[in-house]
C-alpha positions as CSV (number, residue, x, y, z in Angstrom):
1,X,-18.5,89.5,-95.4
2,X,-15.5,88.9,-92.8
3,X,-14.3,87.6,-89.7
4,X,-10.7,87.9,-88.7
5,X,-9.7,86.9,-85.4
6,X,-6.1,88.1,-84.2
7,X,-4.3,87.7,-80.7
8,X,-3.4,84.2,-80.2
9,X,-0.1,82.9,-79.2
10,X,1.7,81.2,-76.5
11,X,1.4,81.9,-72.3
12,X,2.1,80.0,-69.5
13,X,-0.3,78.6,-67.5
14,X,-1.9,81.5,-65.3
15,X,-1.6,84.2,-68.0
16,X,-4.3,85.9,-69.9
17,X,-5.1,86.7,-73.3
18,X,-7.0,89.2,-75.3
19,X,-8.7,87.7,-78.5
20,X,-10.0,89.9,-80.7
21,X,-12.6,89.7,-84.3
22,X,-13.3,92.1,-86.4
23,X,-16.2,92.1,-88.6
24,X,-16.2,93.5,-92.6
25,X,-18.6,94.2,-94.2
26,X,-21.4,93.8,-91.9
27,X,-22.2,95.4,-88.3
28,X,-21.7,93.4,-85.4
29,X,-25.2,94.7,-83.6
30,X,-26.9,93.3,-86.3
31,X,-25.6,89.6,-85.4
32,X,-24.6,87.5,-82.7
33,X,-21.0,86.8,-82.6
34,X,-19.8,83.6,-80.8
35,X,-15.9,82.4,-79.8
36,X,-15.7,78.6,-80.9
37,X,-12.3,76.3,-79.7
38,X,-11.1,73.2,-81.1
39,X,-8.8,71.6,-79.3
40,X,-6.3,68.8,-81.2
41,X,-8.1,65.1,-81.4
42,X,-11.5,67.0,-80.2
43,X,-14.7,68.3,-81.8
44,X,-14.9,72.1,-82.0
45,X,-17.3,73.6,-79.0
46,X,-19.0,77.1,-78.1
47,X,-17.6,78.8,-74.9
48,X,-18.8,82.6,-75.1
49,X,-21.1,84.2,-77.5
50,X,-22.6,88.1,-77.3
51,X,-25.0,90.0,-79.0
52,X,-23.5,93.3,-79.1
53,X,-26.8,94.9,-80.0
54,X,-27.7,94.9,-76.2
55,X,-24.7,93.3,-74.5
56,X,-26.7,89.9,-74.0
57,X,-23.8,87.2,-73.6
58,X,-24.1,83.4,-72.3
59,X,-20.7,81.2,-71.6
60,X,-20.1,77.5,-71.7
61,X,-20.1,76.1,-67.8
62,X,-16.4,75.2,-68.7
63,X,-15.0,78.9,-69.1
64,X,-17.3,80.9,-66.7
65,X,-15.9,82.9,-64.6
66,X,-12.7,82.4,-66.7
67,X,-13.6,83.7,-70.0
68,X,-15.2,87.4,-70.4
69,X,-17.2,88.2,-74.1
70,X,-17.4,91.8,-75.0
71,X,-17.5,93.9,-77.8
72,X,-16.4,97.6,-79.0
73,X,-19.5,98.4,-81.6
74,X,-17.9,101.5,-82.8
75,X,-14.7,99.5,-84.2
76,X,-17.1,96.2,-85.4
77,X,-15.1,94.1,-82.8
78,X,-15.6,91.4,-80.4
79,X,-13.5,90.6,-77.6
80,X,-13.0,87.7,-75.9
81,X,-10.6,87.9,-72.6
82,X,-9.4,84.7,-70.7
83,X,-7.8,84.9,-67.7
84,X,-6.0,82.2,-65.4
85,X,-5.3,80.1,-69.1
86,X,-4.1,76.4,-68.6
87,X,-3.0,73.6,-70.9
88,X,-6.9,72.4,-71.5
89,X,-7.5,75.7,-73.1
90,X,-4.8,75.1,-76.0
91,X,-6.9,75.3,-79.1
92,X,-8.0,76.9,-82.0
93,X,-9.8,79.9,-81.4
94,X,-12.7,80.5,-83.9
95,X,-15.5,83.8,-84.7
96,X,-18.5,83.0,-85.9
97,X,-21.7,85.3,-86.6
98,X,-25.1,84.9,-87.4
99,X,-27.7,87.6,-88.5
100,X,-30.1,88.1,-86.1
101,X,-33.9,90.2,-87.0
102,X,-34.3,93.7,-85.0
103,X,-35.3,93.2,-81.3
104,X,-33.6,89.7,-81.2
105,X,-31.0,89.0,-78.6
106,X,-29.1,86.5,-77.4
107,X,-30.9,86.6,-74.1
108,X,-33.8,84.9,-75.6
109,X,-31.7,81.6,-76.6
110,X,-30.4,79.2,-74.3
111,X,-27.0,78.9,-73.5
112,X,-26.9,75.8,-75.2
113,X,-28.6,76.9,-78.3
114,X,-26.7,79.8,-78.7
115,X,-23.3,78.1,-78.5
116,X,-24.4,75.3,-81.3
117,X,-22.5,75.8,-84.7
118,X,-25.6,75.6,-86.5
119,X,-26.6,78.7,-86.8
120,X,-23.5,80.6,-87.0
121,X,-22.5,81.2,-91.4
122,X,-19.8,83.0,-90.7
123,X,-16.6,82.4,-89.9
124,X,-13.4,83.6,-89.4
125,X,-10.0,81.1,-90.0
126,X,-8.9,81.0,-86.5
127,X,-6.3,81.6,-84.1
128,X,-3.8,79.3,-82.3
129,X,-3.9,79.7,-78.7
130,X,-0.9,77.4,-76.6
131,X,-0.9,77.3,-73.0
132,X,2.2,75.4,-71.6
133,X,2.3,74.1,-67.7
């Protein structure tokens, strides 16, 4: 099983970005897939996760509104759009997945459950995302 995220690079402050992860060897409806960022000197942190079994997504107060989660089922991808970037979003840019039984969503965690590491055992190697003022 796979992650690979793609899409990264470097914008100016104001620009957007389309990050995108595609899953191998497993289907993304099956699993919750979550965007992770770790930002030089700083611990890595949650900011958008989605199940794309039902759509159910939940954001980290620091990217709502910014950040948009979605995911194309039919090509095992997850998207995650950010819009009006600035410097303090220069990070890393991780996919993660957990398996998830039939029925469950991400609407029946909490935000801040759902945008733990733990319980995410799947991970992709990241992409470098540079915003420059």
């Amino acid at each position: 099983v796979q992650l690979v995220e793609s899409g990264g690079g470097l914008m100016q402050s104001g620009g957007s970005l389309r990050l995108s992860c595609v899953a191998s060897e497993f289907t993304v409806d099956e699993y919750i897939i979550g965007w992770f960022r770790q930002a030089p000197g700083k611990e890595r942190e949650g900011v958008a996760c989605i199940s794309p079994g039902d759509g159910a997504a939940h954001y980290a107060d620091s990217v709502k509104g910014q950040f948009t989660i979605s995911s194309d089922n039919a090509k095992n991808t997850v998207y995650l759009t950010m819009d009006n970037l600035k410097p303090a979003d220069t990070a890393v840019y991780y996919c993660a997945a957990f398996g998830i039984s039939p029925g469950q969503s991400a609407a029946q965690m909490s935000a801040s459950d759902a945008l733990k590491e733990d319980p995410y055992d799947i991970w992709g190697q990241g992409t470098q995302v540079t915003v420059s003022s």
